[in-house]
N, C-alpha and C positions, 0 to 999 in steps of 0.2 A: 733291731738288736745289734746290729753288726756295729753302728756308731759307739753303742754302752760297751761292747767286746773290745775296742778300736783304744776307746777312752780309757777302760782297766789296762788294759795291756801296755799302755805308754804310761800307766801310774805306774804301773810293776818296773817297767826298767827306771823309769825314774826315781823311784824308792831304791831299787836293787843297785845302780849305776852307782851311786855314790856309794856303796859298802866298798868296803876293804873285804877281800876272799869271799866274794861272789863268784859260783862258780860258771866256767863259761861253757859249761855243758848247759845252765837254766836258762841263759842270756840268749844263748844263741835259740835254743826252746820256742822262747818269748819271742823273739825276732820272729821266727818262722810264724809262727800263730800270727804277727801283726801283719806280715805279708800277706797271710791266707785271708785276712778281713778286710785288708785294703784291697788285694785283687776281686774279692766278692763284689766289694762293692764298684770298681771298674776302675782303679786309682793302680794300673800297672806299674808306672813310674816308682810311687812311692813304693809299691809291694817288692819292687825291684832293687830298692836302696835297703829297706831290711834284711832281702836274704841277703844284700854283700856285709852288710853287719853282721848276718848271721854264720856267710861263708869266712870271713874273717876268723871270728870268735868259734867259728869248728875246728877250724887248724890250732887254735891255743890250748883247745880243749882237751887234744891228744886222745879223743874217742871215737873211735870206728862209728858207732853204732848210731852219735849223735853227726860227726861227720856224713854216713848214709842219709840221716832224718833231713838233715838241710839241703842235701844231692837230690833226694824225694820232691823236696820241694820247689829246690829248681826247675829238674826235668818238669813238675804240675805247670810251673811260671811259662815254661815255654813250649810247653803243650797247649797251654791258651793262645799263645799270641801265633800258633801255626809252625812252631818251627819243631816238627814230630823225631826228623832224625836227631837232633839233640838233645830230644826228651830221651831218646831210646837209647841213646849213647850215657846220660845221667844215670838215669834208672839202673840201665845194667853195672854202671859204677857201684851205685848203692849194694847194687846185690852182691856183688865182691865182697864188699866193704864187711856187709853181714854174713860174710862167710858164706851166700848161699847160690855161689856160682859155681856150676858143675856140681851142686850138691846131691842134685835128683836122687832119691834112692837109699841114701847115707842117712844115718845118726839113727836116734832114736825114733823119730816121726816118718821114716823112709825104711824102716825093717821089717822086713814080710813082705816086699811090695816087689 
């Protein structure tokens, strides 16, 4: 499965890559997912050239949330290959990024607690 996943997902940006106002909140999406499939299957190199496609296209995106999802998936990239403190230095970026650093306790999901 992970080749048919591998194979859609490089259709999709190739379909999408050529539109005019493609957004690069979806590209950079797709990116991540093509990383996640090429890392399953053991192709770090390649999974590591999509998230910088992907880290790329978060900064144009000008979204927090989609910025965190591809942080997410860096710290995962280098949490495979052993390198933990930079996974945990990403990760906790992400959680900034979602607002959910120092959040404990706050908002709606953290009241009464």
């Amino acid at each position: 499965m992970p080749a048919e996943a591998e194979a859609l997902l490089v259709e999709a940006l190739g379909l999408a890559g050529g539109q005019a106002g493609v957004p690069a909140q979806f590209l950079a999406t797709v990116h991540v997912e093509l990383a996640r499939v090429r890392g399953e299957r053991g192709d770090r190199e390649s999974a590591w050239r999509s998230l910088r496609s992907a880290l790329e296209l978060s900064g144009l995106a000008g979204d927090e949330t989609v910025r965190a999802m591809v942080l997410e998936a860096v710290a995962e990239w280098c949490a495979g290959g052993g390198d933990l403190s930079r996974a945990a230095l990403l990760a906790g970026a992400a959680r900034t990024l979602r607002g959910l650093d120092g959040a404990r306790g706050r908002g709606s999901w953290g009241q009464g607690s």
